[in-house]
C-alpha positions in Angstrom: 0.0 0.0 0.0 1.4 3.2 -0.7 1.3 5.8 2.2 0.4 9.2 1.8 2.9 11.7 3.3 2.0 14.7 2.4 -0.8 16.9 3.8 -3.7 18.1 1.6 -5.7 16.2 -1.7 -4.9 17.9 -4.2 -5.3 17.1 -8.4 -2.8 16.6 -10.9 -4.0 18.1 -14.5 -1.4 18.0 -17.1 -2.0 20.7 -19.6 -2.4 20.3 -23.4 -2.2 23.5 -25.4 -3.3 23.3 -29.1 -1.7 25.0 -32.2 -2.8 23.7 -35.7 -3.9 20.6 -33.7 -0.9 19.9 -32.7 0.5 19.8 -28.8 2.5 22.7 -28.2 4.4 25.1 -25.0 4.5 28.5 -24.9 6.6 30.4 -22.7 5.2 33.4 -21.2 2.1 33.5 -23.0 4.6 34.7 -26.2 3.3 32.9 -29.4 6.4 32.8 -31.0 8.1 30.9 -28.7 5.7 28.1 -29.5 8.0 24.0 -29.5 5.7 21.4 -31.1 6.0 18.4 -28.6 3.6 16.1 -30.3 1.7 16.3 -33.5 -1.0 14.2 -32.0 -2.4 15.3 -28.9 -4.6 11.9 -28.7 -1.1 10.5 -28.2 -0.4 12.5 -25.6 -3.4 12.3 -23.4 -3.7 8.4 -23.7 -0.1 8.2 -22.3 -1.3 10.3 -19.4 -4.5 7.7 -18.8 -1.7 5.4 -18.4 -0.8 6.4 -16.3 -3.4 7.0 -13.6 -4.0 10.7 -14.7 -8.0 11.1 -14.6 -7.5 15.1 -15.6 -7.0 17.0 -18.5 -6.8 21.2 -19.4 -6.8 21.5 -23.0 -6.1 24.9 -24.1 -6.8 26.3 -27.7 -4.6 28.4 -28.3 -5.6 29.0 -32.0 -9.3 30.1 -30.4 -7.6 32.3 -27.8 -6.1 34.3 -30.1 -8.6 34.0 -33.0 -12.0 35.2 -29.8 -13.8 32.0 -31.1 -13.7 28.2 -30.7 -11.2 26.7 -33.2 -9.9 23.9 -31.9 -13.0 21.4 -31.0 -12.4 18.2 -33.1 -9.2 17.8 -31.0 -11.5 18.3 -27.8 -13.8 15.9 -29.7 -11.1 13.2 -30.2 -9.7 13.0 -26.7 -12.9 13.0 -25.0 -14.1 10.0 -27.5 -11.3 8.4 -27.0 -10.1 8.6 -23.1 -12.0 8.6 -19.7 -9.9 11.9 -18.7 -12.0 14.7 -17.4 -11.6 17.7 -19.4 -11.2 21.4 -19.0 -11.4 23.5 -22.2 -10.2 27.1 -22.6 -9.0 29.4 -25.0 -11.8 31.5 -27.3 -14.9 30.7 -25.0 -16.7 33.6 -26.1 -20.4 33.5 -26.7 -23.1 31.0 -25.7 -22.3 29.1 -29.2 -18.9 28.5 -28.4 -19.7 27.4 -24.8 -22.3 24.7 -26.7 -20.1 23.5 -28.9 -17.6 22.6 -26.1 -20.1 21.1 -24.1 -21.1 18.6 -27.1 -17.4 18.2 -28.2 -16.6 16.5 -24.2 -15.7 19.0 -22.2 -16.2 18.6 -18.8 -15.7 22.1 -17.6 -15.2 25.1 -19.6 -12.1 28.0 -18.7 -13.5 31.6 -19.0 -10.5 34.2 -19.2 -11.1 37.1 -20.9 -14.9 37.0 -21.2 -15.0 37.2 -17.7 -13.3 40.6 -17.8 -14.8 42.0 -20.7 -18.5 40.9 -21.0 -19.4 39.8 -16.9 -22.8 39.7 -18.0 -22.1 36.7 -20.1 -19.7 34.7 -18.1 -22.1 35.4 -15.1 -25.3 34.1 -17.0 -22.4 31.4 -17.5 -21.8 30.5 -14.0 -26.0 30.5 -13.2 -26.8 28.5 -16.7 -24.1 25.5 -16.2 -23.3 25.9 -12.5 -20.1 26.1 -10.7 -18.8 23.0 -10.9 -18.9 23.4 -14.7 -17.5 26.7 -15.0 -13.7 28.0 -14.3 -12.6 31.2 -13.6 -9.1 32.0 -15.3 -7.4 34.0 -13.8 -4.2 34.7 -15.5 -1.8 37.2 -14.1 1.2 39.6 -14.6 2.1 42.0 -11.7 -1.3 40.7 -10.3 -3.5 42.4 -13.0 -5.4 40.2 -15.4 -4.3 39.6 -18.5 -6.5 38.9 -21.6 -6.6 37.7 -24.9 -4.5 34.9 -24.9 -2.2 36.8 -22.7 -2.2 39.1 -25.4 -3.0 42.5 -23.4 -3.5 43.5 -19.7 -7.1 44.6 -18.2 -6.9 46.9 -15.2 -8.5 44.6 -13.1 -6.8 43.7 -9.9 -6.2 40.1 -9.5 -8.0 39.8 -5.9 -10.5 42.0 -6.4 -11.2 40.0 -9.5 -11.5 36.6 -8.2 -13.0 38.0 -4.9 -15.9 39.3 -7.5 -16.8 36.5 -8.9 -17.0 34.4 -5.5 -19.8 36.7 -5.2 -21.3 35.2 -7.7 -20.9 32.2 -6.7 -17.9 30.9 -9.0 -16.1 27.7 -7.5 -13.1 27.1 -9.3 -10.7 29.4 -10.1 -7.6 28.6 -12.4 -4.7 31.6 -11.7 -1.5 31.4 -13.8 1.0 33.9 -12.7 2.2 35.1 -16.9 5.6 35.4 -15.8 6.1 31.9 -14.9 4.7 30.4 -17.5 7.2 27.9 -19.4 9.8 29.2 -17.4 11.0 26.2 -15.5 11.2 28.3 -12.5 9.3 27.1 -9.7 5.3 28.6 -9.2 4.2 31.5 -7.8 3.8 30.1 -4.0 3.4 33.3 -2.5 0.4 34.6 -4.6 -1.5 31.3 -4.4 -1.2 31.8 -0.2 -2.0 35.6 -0.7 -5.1 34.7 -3.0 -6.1 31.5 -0.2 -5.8 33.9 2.6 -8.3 36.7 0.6 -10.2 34.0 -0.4 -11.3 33.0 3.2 -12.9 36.0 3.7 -16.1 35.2 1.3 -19.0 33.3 2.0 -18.3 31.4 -1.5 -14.9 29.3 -0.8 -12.5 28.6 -3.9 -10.6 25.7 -5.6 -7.8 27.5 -6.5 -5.7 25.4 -9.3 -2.1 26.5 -9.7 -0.8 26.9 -13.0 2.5 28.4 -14.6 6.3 27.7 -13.5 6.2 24.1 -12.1 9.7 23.0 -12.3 10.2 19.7 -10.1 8.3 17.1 -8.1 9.2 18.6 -5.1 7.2 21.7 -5.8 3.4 19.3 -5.7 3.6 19.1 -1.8 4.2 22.3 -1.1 1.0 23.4 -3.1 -0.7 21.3 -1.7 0.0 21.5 1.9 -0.9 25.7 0.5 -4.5 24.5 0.1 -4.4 24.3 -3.3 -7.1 22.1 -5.1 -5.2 21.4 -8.4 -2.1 21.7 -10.4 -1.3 22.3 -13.9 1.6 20.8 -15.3 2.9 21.7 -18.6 6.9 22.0 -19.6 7.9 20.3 -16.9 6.3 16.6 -17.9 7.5 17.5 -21.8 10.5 18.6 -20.9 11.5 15.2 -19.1 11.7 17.4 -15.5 8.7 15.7 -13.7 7.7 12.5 -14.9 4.4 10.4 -15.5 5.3 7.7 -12.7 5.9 10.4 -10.1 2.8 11.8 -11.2 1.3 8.1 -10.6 2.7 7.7 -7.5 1.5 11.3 -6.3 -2.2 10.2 -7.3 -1.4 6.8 -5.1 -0.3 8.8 -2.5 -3.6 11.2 -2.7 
């Protein structure tokens, strides 16, 4: 039996970003940075189901950047073809979009920039679907929310933000700190505690899901011993720095 050492549950959900339908990393949000991992991300997610992964956020990058839902057959394909629960993001903008997720597999859909720029939709969102099927993102640099595939910056303070939509009764939240993303350089530990501590403050309490920077194994415990409800893990797992049997055993250990 495999004894659990470490403190809080918390989930492992690799990430999948989509170019062209193919798996790709970004770092920093910067498009032209992009590294093609695997040209079929079917491939990729079945090797994670091997792996005792049950999770899966599937960002489109192409409908992040284009404000519309591009990359569906891929969501289509996984979801068909694997038991892995999956988060979709990336160009969620308009009831249609939201639709056509839902019918391709998702799971749970990511709202980023909608929820900044049209709050009346991504709130009819939250009170449509309910919370457990919709995801704040809340993606950061210098703790104001970014937008557009990371493309500009609101004026919205991160807090604030999140501390919003609680009020409205959103669950979880997804929060990326911009400047760790693809780095390699460990996650932003101090802003997931600062938005857990604001957090506790609301009637609504949140699943916050770290994403952005994770470097090493060693980093999982700490987050979740933080109170943190998920992970993402990106680079690190294609890059060879994590891999899928520690990930395994981590899920034993949960």
């Amino acid at each position: 039996m495999f004894l659990k050492t470490w403190g809080n549950y918390m989930r492992i959900i690799p990430a999948i970003d989509i170019i062209e339908g193919k798996c790709v990393r970004l770092s920093k949000g910067d498009y032209d940075t992009k590294k093609i991992y695997n040209e079929n991300p079917l491939e990729v997610a079945l090797e994670f189901e091997a792996h005792g992964i049950e999770h899966l956020h599937l960002v489109d990058l192409d409908g992040a950047k284009s404000h519309h839902i591009v990359n569906h057959k891929v969501l289509e394909q996984i979801a068909s073809k694997t038991n892995l629960k999956i988060d979709f993001g990336g160009g969620l903008k308009s009831d249609d979009d939201l639709r056509i997720a839902f019918d391709s597999g998702a799971s749970q859909i990511t709202g980023g920039s909608i929820a900044v720029k049209d709050r009346a939709v991504f709130t009819k969102w939250i009170q449509t679907y309910g919370a457990d099927k919709i995801i704040l993102g809340a993606d950061a640099k210098d703790e104001k929310v970014a937008v557009s595939g990371w493309l500009e910056e609101s004026k919205e303070e991160l807090i604030p933000f999140i501390q919003s939509y609680q009020k409205e009764g959103i669950s979880y939240v997804i929060c990326t700190d911009i400047s760790k993303d693809g780095m390699l350089e460990g996650p932003s530990f101090d802003l997931y505690e600062k938005i857990l501590l604001a957090a506790e403050n609301e009637a609504t309490k949140i699943k916050l899901i770290a994403s952005g920077g994770i470097s090493c194994f060693e980093e999982l415990p700490k987050l979740a011993d933080l109170g943190c409800e998920g992970t993402i893990i990106g680079k690190a797992i294609y890059e060879n720095r994590i891999s899928l049997k520690q990930l395994e055993n981590f899920i034993l250990g949960n």
